[in-house]
C-alpha positions in Angstrom: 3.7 7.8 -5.3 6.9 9.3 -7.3 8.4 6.4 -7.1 5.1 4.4 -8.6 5.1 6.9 -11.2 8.6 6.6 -12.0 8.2 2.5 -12.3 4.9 3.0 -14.9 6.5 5.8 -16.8 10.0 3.8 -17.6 10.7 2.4 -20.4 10.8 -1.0 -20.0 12.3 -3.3 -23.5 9.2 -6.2 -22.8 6.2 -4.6 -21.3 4.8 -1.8 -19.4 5.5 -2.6 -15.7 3.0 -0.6 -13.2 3.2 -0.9 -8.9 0.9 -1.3 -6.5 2.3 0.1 -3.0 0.5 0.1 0.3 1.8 1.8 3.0 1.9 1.9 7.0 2.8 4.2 9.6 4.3 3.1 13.0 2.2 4.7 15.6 3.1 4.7 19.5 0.1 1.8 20.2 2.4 -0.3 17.7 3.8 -3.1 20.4 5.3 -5.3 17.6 7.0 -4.8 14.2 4.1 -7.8 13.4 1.3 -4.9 13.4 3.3 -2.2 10.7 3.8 -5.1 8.5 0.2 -6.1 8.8 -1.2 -2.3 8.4 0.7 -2.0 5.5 0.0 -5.0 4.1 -4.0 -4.1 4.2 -3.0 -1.0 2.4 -1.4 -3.2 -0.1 -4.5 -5.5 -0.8 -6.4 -2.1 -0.8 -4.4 -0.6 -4.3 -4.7 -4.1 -5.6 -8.4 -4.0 -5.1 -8.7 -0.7 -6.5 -7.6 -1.7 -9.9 -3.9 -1.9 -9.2 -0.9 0.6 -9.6 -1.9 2.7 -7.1 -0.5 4.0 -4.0 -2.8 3.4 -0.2 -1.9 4.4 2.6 -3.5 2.4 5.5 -5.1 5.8 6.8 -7.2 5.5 3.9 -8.3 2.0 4.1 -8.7 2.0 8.2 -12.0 3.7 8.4 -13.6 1.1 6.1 -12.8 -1.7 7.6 -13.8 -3.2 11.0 -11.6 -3.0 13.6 -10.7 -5.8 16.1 -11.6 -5.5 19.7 
């Protein structure tokens, strides 16, 4: 999130520039680097969703969506 804030409050010379982030955590039911990538990815597409330059965690965005079997 600092680092988001950091990008939005520069001053940049030819327009504002905001970030959208989404983050993962590697837990120990992680069997490939494939699956980090992937949560963190949905985390991504969930800021974008949200109206952009914004910070997710996939934590947040876990619970709402259906998990695979």
């Amino acid at each position: 999130e600092r680092l988001r804030v950091k990008i939005e409050s520069a001053l940049w010379p030819q327009r504002t520039v905001t970030a959208s982030f989404g983050i993962g955590t590697l837990t120990e039911d992680m069997k490939e680097r494939a699956e980090l990538i992937a949560a963190a990815d949905r985390a991504l597409y969930a800021s974008k969703e949200a109206g952009r330059n914004r910070s997710t965690h996939v934590r947040d965005v876990a619970e709402a969506e259906p998990q695979p079997d």
